[in-house]
N, C-alpha and C positions, 0 to 999 in steps of 0.2 A: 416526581418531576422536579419539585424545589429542589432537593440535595442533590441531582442531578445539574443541575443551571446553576448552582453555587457552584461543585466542584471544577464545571467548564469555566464560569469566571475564573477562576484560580489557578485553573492550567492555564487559560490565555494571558493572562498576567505574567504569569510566571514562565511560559516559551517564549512568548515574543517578545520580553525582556531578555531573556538569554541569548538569544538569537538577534536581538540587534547589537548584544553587545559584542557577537561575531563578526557582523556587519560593517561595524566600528571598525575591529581590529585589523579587515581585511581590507578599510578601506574602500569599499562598493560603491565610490561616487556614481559608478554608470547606472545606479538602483535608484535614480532620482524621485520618481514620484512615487509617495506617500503609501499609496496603495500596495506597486508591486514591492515596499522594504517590510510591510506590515504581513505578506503572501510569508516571502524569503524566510523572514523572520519568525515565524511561524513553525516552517516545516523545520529549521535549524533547531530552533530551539528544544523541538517536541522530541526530534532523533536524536541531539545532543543527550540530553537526560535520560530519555529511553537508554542509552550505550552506557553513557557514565553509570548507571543503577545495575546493567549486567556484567558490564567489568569487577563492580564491588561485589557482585553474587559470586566470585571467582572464590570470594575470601569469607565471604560472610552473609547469616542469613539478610533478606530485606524485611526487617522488621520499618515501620512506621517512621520510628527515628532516625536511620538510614535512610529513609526518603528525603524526609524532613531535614537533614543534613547536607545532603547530594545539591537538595535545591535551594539551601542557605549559602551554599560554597558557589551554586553558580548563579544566581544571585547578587553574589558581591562582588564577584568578579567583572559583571556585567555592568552595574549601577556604581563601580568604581570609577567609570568613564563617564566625564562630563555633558560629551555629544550625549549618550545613551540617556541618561536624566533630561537632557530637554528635550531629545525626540518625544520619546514616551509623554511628556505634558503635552507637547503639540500633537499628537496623535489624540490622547483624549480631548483637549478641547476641540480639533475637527468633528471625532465621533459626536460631540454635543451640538455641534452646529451645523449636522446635518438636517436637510429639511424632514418635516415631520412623516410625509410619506413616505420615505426610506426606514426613519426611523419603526414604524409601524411596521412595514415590512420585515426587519431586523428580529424583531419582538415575534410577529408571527409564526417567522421560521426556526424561531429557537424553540419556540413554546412546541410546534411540532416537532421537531426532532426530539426535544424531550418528551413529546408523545410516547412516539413510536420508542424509542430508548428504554422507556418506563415499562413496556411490556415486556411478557416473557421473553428468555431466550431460546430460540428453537433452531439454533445452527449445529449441527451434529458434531461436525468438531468440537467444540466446545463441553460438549458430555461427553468425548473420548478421550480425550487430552489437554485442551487448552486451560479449563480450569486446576484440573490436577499438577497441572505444570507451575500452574501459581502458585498454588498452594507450596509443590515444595519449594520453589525460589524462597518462599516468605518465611517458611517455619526452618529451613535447613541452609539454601544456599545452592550451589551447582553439588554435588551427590554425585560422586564415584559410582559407574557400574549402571548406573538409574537406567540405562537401556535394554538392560538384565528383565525389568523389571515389565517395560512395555516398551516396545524400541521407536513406538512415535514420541517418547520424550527426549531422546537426541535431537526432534526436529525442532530445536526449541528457541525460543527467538527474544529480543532485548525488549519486543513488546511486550511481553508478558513479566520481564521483568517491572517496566515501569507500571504495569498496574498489581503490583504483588505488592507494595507498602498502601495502597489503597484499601486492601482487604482486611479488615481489622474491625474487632468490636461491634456495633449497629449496623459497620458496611459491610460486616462477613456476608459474601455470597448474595450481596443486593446489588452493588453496585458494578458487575462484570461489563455493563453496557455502555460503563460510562466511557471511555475511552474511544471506542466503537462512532457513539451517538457524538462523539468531541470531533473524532476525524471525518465525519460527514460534516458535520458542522462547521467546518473549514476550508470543504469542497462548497457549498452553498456560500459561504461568503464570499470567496473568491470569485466563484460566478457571479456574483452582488458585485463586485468591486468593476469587475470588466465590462458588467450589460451596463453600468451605470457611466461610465465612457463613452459607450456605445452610444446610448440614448441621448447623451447629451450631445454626442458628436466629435468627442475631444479623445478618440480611440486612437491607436496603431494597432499595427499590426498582429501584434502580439496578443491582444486583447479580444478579436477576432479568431486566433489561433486555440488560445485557452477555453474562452466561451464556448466554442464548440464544440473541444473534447469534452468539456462538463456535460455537454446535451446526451453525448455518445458515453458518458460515463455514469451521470446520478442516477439515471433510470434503471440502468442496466443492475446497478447496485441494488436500490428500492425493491426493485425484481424480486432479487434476492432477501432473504431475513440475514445475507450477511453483514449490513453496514452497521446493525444492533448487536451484535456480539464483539468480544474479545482477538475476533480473527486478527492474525496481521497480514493478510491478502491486502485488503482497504487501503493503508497507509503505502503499501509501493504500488498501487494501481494509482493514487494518485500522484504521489511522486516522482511515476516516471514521465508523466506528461508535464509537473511542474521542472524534473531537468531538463527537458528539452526547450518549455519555452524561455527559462532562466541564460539557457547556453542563446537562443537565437537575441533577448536582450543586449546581452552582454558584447558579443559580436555586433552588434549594432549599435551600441553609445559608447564603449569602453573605449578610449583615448591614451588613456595614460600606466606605464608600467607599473606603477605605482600601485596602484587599481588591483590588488590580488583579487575581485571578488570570479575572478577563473577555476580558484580553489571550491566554489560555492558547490558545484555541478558534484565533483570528487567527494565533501563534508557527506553530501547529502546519500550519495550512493554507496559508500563506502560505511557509513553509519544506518544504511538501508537493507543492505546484506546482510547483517547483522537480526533485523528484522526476519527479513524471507531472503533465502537463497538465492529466491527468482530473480533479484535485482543484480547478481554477478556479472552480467555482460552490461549494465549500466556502466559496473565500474573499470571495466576494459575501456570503453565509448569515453565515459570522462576522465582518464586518464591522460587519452591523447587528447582532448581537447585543452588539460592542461597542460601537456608538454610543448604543445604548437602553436600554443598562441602567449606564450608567457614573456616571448622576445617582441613580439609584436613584426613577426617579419611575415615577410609575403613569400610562401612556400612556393615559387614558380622554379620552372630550371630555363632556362636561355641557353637552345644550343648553337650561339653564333661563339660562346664559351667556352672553354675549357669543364667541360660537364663533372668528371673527378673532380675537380677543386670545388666547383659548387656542393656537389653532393659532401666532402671531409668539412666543409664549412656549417654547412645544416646538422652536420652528425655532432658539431664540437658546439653547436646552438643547443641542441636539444638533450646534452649527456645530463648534466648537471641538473634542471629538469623533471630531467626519467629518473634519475638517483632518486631526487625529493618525495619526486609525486608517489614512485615504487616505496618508500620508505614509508610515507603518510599511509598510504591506503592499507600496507601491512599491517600499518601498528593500530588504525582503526578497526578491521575484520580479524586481528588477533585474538577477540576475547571469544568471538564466534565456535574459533578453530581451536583453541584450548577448551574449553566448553564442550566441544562436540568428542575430544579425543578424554576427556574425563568421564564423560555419561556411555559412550559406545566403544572408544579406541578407533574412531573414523575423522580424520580430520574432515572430509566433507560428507557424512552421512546426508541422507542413504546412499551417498557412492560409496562403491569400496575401493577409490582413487585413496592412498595415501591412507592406510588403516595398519596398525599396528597389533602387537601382539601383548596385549598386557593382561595383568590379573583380569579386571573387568569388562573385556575386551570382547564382544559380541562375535558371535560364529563368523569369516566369511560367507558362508551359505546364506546364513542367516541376514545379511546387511546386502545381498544379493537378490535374496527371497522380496525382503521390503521394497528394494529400489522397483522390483517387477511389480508386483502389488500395488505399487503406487502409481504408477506409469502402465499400469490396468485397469486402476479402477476411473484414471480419466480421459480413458478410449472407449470404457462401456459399461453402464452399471447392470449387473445379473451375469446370468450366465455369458463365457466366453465364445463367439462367433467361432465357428469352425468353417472350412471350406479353405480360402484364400487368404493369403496375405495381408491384405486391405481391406479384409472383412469387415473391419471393427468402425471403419469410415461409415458408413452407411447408422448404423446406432446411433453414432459419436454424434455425428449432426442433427439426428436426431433430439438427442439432450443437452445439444451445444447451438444453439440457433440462432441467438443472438451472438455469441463469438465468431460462427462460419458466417455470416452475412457481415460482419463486420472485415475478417479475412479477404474475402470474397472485394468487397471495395476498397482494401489494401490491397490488394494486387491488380485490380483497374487504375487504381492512383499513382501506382510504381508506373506503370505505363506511361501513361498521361503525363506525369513529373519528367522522366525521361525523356518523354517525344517532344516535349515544349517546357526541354530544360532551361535556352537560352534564352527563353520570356520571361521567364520567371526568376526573377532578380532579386534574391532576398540573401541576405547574409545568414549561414548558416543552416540554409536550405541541404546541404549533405550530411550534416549530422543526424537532422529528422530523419533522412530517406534509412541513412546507414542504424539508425536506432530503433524505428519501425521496425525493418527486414530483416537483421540479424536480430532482432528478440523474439520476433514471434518464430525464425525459424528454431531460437536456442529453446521457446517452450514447447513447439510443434513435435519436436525430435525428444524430448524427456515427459514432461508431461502436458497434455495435450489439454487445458481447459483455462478457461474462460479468469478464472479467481487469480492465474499466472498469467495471463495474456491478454488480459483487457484494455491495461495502459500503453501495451507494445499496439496490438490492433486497431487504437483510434489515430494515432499517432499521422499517418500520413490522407487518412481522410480528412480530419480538422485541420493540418497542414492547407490541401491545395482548395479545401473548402474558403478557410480563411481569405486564399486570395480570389477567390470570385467575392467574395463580401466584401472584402475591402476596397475594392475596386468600382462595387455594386455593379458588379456582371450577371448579366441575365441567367447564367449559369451559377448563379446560388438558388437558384432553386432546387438543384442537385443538394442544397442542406436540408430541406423539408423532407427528399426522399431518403437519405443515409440517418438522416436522424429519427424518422418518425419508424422506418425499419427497424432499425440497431432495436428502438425502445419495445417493438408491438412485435417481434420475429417469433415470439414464442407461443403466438396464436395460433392454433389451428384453423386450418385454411379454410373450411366449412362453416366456421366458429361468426353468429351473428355481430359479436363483437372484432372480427379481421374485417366485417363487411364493412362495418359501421369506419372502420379507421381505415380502408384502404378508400372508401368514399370521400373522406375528408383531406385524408392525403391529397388524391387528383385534383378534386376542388381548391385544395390548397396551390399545390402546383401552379394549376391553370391560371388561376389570380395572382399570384406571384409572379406569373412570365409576361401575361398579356397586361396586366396593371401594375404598369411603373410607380405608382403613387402612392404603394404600399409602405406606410412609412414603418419605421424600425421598431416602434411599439407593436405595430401588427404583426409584425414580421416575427418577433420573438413572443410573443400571445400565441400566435398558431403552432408555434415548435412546442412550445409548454403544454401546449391543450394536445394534440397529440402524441409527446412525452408521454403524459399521466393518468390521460383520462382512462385507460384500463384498469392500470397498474395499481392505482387505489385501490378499488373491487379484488382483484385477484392476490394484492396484500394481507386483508381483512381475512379472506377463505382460505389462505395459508393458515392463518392461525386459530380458525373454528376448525381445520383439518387437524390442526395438532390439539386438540379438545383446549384451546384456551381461549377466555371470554379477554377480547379486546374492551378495554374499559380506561379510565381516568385514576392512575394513583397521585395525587395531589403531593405526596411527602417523598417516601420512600418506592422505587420500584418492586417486585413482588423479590423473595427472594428465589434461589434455583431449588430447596427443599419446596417452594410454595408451588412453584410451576412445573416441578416434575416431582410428585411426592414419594420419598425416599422408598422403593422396594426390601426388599429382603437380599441382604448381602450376605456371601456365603464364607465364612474364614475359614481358608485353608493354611495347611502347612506345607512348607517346602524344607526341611531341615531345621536352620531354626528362623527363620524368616514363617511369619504370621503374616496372611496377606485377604485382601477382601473381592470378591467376585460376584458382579450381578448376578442375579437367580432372575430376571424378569426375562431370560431370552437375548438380551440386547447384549453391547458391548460398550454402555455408557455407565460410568461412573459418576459423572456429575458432581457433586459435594461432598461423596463418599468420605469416609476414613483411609489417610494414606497407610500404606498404599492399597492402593488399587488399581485393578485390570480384568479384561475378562478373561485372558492368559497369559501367564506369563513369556518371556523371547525364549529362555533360555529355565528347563527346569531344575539343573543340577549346579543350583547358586547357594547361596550362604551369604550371612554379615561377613564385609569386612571387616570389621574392628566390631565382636560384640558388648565390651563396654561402653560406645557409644550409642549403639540401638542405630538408626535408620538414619541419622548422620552423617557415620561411618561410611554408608557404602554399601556395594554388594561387589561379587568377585564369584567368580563361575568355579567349581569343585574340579579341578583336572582329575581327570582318570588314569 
């Protein structure tokens, strides 16, 4: 747990100094208070060096030093700037003169999260891929061909770069959670940052808008053993609800052209892609929000006008713009797409859109096979539904529960926004509606789960949620119902414990509607205790299900040889590639010797280059 909370000190330090020195250079005066430049600066900073660290894996392995370098350079660049150096003082001397029960608070939820962090990892991904993916970033670099080898390392993302100079020496293979346990701990502070406006009274709306998808989001996470591993799901589930409230700020205080922080939306989504795929229609959404708001003009047409002229006036507004913002976002999702055409010959695996023909250039069958596979296994786990078309629905919600109940009130809330659009008066209000609906429907149609679609699904309930709360409308108690849902959906309806929470739910309800005088401490107590109160218990039996003793490590977390102890791996040959294969049944490698897989994509490979050894490359044997 200590080397865990040193190394988050250290990334916090060291992102939200990078990330303000963004903030600086962008000029984000609409990012006035304290709070939301410390959110901003956060998430900039973290995806900045996450990108910069997988851009260098282009050319070279990430060894320690290249980390260590990466974040000296941005660093200085950052602490170059004046502003930058006395934010940072006045931000820590805030955090010191905060009063003591925040402070205890603060300490609380770190010490937890380094709890749960300090445990095993038990997220599947992780023993199939996600570690092995480190590993070679760290000891090799991006690897020609490596799709050859198991074709989920083309799916491979800048998260895993920034934690591959992490892995080294005493941290080999201990510290995978640390990143993981760092980006929940960022979603918890940020909800710290908002209830604490709240309580005091001194909130917008925005704050209201955040807090709640936090409610709709931490549990749903907790749920899961994914917010303790190396996943990069986490980081754009949170990111897509921190672009959107970031765009409805911005819209709401930004005055001045000068003020690039429009660019902020675009940094963050364009350097998030880069992370997961899933965030590509992010970067559609803020693109035009930077091309259309960057003149600061009011896009109306007036047909008492000559309409052509208005419309060639808006198009010679917005060219120069779409050049820029087209150009930024390329050369930020470039390293993705060189990356993906080195390890597969798919610029966007597993599409086979835009897939070429090179030496190590994966079958199309084969990058067709995966794309189905993968967009199977999160419509239904086991055997495939036979009968009808929409077979696989019925399953799906089954092991999607809390995501369909959360859909389910995105598309009550599309309604509702709609029917009583012109009540609802908030700058910014069409981006939400448009960022909810086109994302859940772009993961709905590829693949269908919760780990892709959680940040799109809470999106327009925290939206119209926020405006009964902030209004204090009798109709926030529709928040106790979506939130105390979202968090408990995955009870079984029989289950003592759905009885026990759906009783407290109505109880809560009823108090809420008929007693005004429920004040905001209660109000957010009852969300929390319905939140969690399960979720604790069915945490715990998660992981006596996977034979590990939850327990207190004080120093070090266990390593992944300790929590899954190494099997017997089998080396095979394939030409002259030597390669290693679980013998326990599974298809987890976990800390193995690279490489390894439990089969190969492609069996008629070879080294590219065999004086280099695995370096090199791999390159498929034409026939």
């Amino acid at each position: 747990m200590l080397v865990l909370i040193l190394l988050w000190l250290l990334l916090f330090a060291l992102t939200f100094t990078i990330g303000l020195g963004f903030l600086q250079i962008l000029r984000a005066d609409c990012l006035s208070r304290q709070g939301d430049r410390l959110i901003i600066a956060l998430w900039l900073g973290l995806f900045t060096l996450a990108w910069a660290l997988f851009t260098l894996s282009l050319v070279v392995p990430l060894s320690p030093w290249v980390g260590l370098a990466v974040a000296g350079v941005l660093m200085a660049i950052a602490f170059s700037q004046t502003q930058t150096r006395r934010e940072s003082l006045t931000l820590l001397k805030n955090l010191i003169s905060l009063p003591w029960p925040w402070k205890i608070a603060g300490v609380g939820l770190t010490l937890a999260t380094a709890f749960f962090s300090a445990q095993g990892i038990i997220w599947f991904d992780t023993g199939l891929y996600h570690y092995q993916a480190i590993e070679w970033l760290r000891q090799y670099g991006t690897v020609p061909g490596l799709a050859l080898i198991h074709e989920r390392f083309s799916t491979n993302s800048s998260w895993f770069a920034l934690a591959a100079p992490l892995n080294f020496g005493i941290f080999n293979a201990k510290i995978t959670a640390c990143l993981g346990g760092f980006t929940f701990l960022i979603g918890l502070l940020q909800t710290a940052i908002v209830l604490y406006r709240i309580l005091h009274k001194t909130e917008q709306f925005t704050d209201w808008f955040l807090g709640l998808a936090m409610f709709l989001i931490i549990p749903t996470l907790f749920w899961s053993s994914l917010p303790f591993s190396i996943s990069p799901d986490q980081p754009i589930i949170f990111v897509t609800v921190i672009t959107a409230w970031v765009m409805l700020i911005i819209l709401d205080k930004r005055t001045s052209s000068q003020d690039q922080s429009i660019m902020i939306p675009l940094i963050l989504t364009a350097t998030g892609t880069t992370i997961k795929l899933s965030a590509l229609p992010l970067v559609v959404l803020t693109f035009c929000f930077y091309v259309l708001n960057q003149s600061n003009t009011n896009w109306t047409i007036n047909f008492n006008i000559n309409i052509t002229h208005q419309i060639n006036q808006y198009l010679k507004l917005i060219f120069k713009p779409s050049i820029q913002g087209a150009l930024f976002a390329t050369i930020l999702i470039s390293p993705l797409l060189i990356f993906n055409i080195f390890t597969s010959g798919c610029m966007l695996f597993p599409s086979s859109l835009f897939c070429f023909n090179l030496p190590w250039s994966l079958s199309l069958t084969k990058v067709q096979e995966s794309y189905q596979e993968i967009k199977a296994w999160n419509r239904w786990i086991g055997a495939e539904p036979t009968g009808e078309t929409l077979g696989w629905v019925q399953p799906w919600i089954e092991s999607e529960r809390q995501f369909a109940f959360l859909i389910l009130c995105s598309v009550i809330t599309l309604g509702l926004l709609l029917i009583y659009d012109r009540k609802i008066v908030i700058k910014g209000k069409y981006y939400v509606i448009i960022m909810g609906t086109a994302g859940l429907i772009y993961v709905l149609t590829s693949a269908p789960t919760w780990r892709f679609g959680l940040g799109y699904a809470c999106l327009l309930p925290a939206f119209l949620l926020a405006e009964y709360c902030y209004r204090h409308s009798r109709k926030r108690i529709l928040s106790v119902l979506v939130i105390s849902g979202t968090a408990n959906a995955w009870l079984e309806l029989t289950s003592p414990s759905f009885l026990l929470i759906f009783t407290l739910t109505f109880l809560s309800i009823v108090a809420t509607y008929f007693y005004q005088k429920i004040n905001r401490w209660q109000f957010f107590t009852v969300l929390s205790m319905l939140s969690f109160l399960i979720i604790g218990r069915h945490y715990l039996l998660t992981y006596a299900h996977n034979r590990i003793n939850v327990k207190i490590h004080p120093l070090f977390p266990p390593s992944l040889q300790e929590t899954h102890p190494p099997h017997e791996f089998r080396a095979l040959q394939t030409h002259d590639i030597t390669y290693f294969v679980p013998t326990d049944g599974t298809e987890l490698c976990w800390a193995a010797p690279l490489p390894c897989t439990y089969a190969l994509s492609d069996e008629n490979i070879q080294l590219r280059d065999p004086a280099r050894g695995l370096a090199g490359g791999f390159v498929r044997i034409r026939q």
